[in-house]
N, C-alpha and C positions, 0 to 999 in steps of 0.2 A: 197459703197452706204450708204447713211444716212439719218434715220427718223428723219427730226427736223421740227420744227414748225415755220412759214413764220415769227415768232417777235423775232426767236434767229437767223435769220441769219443777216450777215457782210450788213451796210448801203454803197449807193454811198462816196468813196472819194473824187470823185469833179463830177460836174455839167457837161452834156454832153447834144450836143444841137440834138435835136431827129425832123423828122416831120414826122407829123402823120396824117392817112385817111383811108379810109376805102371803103365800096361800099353800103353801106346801107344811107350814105349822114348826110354833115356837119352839121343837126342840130338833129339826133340822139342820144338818151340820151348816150348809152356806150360807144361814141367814145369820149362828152364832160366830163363823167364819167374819162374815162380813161386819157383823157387831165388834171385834176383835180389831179387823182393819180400821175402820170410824176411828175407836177412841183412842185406838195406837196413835192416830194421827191429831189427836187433842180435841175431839170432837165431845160433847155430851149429846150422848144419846139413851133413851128409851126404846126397848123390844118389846110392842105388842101385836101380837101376831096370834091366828086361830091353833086352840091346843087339838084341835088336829088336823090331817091334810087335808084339803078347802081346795084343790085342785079344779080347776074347769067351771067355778062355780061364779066367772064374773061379777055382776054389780049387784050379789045380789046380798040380800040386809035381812037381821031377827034378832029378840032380842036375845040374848045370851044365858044360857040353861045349865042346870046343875048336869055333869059329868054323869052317862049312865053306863061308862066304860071308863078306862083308864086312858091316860093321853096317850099322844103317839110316843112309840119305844118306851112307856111306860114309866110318862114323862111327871104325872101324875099321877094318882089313884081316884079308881071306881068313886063315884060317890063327890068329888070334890066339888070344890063352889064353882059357878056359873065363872067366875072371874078371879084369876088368883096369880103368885108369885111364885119365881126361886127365892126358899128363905134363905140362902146364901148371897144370890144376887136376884134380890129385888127390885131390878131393871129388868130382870127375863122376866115378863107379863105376858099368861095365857091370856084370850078370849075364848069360851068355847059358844063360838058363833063364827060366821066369814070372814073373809078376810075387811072387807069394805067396814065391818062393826069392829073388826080388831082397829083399822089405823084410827077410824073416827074417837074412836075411844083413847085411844095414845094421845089424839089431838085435844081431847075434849076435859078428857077429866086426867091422866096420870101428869099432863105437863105442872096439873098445877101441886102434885107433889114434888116432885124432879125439876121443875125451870118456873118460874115467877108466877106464870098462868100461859094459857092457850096462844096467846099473840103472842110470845115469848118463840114458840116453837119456829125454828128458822124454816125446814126444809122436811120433806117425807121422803123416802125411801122407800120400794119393797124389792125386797128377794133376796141373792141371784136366785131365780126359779128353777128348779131341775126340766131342764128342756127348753127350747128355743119357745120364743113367742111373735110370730114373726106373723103377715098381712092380717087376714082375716082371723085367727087364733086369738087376736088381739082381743075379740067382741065378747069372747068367753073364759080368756086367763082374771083368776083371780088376783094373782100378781097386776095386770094393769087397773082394775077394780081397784084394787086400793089406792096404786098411786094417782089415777084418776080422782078416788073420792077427796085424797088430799088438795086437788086442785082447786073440786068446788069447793073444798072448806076455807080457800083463801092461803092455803101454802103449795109452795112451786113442788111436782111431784115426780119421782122420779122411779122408772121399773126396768129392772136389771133381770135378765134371762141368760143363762148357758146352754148349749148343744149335750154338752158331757156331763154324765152324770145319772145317778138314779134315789131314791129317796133314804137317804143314811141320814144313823141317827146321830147327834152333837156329839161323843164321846168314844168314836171310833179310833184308834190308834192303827196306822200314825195317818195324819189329816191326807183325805187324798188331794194330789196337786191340783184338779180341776177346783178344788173350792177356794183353794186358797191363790189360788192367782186370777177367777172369778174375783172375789173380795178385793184383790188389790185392784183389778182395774176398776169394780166397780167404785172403791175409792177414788181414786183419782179422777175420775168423772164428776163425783160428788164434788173434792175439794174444789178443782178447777172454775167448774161453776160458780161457786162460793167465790172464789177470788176474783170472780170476774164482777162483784159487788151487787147491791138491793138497786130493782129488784131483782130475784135472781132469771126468773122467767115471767112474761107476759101473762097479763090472765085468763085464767081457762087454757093453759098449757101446759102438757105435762109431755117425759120423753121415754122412747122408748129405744132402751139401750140392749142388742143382742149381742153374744160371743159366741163363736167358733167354737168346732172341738179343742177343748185343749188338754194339757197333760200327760199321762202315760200313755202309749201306744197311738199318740198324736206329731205332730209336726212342729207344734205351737205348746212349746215344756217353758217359756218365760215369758214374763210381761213386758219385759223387754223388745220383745219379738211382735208385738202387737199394735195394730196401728188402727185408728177411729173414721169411720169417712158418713158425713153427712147423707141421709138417707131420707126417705120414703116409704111409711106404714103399707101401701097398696099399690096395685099396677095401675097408671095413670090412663084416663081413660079419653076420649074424646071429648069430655064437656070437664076436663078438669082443667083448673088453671094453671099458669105456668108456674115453677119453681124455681127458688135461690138463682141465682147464677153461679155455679162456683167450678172449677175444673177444667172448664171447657166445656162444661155439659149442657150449652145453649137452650138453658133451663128448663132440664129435668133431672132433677135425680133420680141414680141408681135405689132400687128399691133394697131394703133391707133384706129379702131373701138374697137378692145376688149378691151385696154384701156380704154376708156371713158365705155365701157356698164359693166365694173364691177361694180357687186352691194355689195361685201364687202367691201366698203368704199367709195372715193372722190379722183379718179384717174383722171388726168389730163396728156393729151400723150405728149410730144413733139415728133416730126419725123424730119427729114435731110434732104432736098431735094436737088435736081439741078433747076437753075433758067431757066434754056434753057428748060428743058424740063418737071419739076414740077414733075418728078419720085423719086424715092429712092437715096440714096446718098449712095456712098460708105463704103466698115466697115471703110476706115482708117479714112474719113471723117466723120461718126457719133463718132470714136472715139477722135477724136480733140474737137468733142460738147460734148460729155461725158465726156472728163477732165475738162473742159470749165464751165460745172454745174454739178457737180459731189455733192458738198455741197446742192442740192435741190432735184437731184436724188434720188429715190427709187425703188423699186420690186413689182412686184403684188405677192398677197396672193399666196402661194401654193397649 
């Protein structure tokens, strides 16, 4: 395991094409935050995500309906099509449907305007989510709904959640720090990954990464200050199996709420789940994600 700080670790060695969404809706500041971070770091990505907040509304699926209101912050107008663009940047792609119809859609049909076709598409992302998604939350955020659906789709999926924060909209001046140090780590999770080469995760795996409060009137104002510790979606129970070895933790891991609620520092959980059922992953299977980010990994305080 290794204390290092998010500006000494290894950059992307080439550009991998990502799409991304989330359930909190495509004109949300930290998912166009996180859109920003991605391609700052030479990523191609596509934003399909629901044109409006899809909050709490897990795995669930319809088809996609003409606008009988305007998008969120009035992202669109009343009336517009089931399925539409920024004509500025048409990479920002509404669905107005869930989130699970928005990434399926990213997957299915825009990669093949934007990246060669569907196979093409490396990896899925969704979020950062305004608010934590943390044990059982998991069964019902939309945020892991998609990144799960990515997983059945046959791409490695990945759902990013923050503490801090409340639903603003993309063009608020000036960015608040919770989103844009959200976006950096959740970057660097992303890249990391990625550099740890195909495939990126095992199948039917997808992870679920939480952060802390952070930014203004917080403890945790840099990404610097932030450290990742391998974790666990639920509290393990008597008929559960063991976990990872890593720590000293004579295999169990800390679960992802104790994660995020430690208050000697800027703890950020990753956990391992199954896509089929958004439970606990296996130890050999968190141990494949522990090799995997093993260079970003740490331990909590003793």
């Amino acid at each position: 395991m290794h204390l290092i700080t998010l500006a000494l670790l290894p950059v992307l060695t080439q550009a991998v094409n990502v799409v991304l969404s989330n359930d909190d809706g495509w004109a949300e500041i930290n998912i166009r935050q996180f859109y920003n971070a991605l391609t700052g770091s030479d990523n191609s990505v596509i934003l399909s995500a629901p044109a409006e907040n899809e909050s709490g509304t897990g795995s669930s699926d319809a088809t996609p309906t003409r606008l009988s209101s305007a998008c969120e912050f009035n992202s669109c107008p009343s009336g517009s099509p089931a399925i539409g663009n920024n004509a500025s940047m048409p990479r920002f792609n509404y669905v107005n449907s869930y989130p699970v119809t928005s990434i399926r859609y990213g997957i299915q049909n825009l990669s093949n305007t934007y990246f060669s076709d569907p196979s093409s598409v490396d990896i899925a992302v969704a979020g950062p989510n305004v608010g934590a998604n943390l044990g059982l939350t998991t069964q019902i955020s939309g945020t892991v709904g998609a990144a799960t659906e990515a997983s059945k789709e046959g791409i490695p999926g990945l759902a990013f959640s923050g503490t801090t924060g409340s639903q603003t909209a993309w063009n608020v001046n000036p960015v608040p720090a919770y989103s844009a140090i959200y976006a950096d780590l959740s970057t660097n999770v992303t890249n990391t990954l990625v550099a740890s080469g195909k495939p990126y995760l095992p199948a039917n795996i997808w992870l679920n990464v939480n952060f802390p409060p952070a930014g203004s009137g917080t403890s945790c104002t840099s990404t610097s200050q932030f450290r990742f510790v391998l974790s666990r979606i639920n509290t393990a129970t008597l008929i559960s199996g063991k976990d990872v070895t890593t720590c000293g933790n004579g295999g169990r891991l800390p679960t992802e709420t104790t994660v995020v609620d430690t208050s000697s520092g800027c703890y950020a959980s990753i956990s391992v789940g199954h896509a089929d059922t958004k439970l606990d992953a296996t130890a050999t299977e968190q141990q494949t994600v522990l090799s995997k980010l093993s260079g970003i990994l740490s331990c909590l305080p003793s």
